[in-house]
C-alpha angles and dihedrals in degrees: 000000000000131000155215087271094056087066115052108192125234096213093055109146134139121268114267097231099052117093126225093262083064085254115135115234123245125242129193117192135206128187143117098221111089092209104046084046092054092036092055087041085051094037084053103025089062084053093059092258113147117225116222100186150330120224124184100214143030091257103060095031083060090046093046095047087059094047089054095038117152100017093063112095092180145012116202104206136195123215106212122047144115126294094005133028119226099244083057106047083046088047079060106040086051095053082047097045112009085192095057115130106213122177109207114213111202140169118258107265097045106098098129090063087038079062093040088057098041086053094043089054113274109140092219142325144235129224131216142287095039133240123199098225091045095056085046101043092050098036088051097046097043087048082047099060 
């Protein structure tokens, strides 16, 4: 019977999420919508990224960033949700953790806020819809600076 090994496969790589040291990296999300929140787990979690947690809102995405510190590589963040906005829970993780990497993911038409976000202290954003390359593309490059 053959195996996996009798077919090597063209496409090969290593998973994205996963860090040099063979370690996944960990993701927290924050977003109010229930589907963007499952589409980027999916998007990351296929990768090989761990997700450490999902928050739907800025609050508790800020409370549970402080419960995980330091083992949170990277916080994916909405702008605009309930209880508290996205720029101000960054503006709060920041003042928390001045290192921290968060990827903002905004609406079209909302590049003031998207501005807003880069000169608080986000490291990039994200526009939706999403595409899967392009959150690859952004959450690699900022946890590769």
């Amino acid at each position: 019977m053959k195996t996996k090994d009798d077919f090597p496969s063209l496409n090969e790589r290593p998973a994205e999420g996963v860090g040099p040291d063979g370690v996944p990296f960990r993701v927290l999300i924050v977003d109010d919508s229930m589907f963007i929140g499952k589409q980027i787990s999916q998007i990351l979690s296929s990768e090989g990224f761990e997700i450490a947690g999902i928050c739907a809102d800025g609050a508790a995405g800020m409370e549970r960033y402080k419960e995980l510190f330091p083992n949170v590589d990277i916080v994916t963040m909405d702008i605009t949700m309930p209880k508290m906005d996205g720029i101000t829970a960054l503006r709060k993780i920041i003042e928390f953790d001045k290192n921290a990497k968060v990827v903002m993911i905004s609406a079209l038409g909302k590049q003031d806020l998207v501005k807003q976000a880069l000169v608080t202290g986000a490291k990039s954003y994200i526009v939706k819809p999403l595409d899967r390359k392009k959150v690859l593309e952004r959450i690699v490059a900022v946890l590769n600076k």
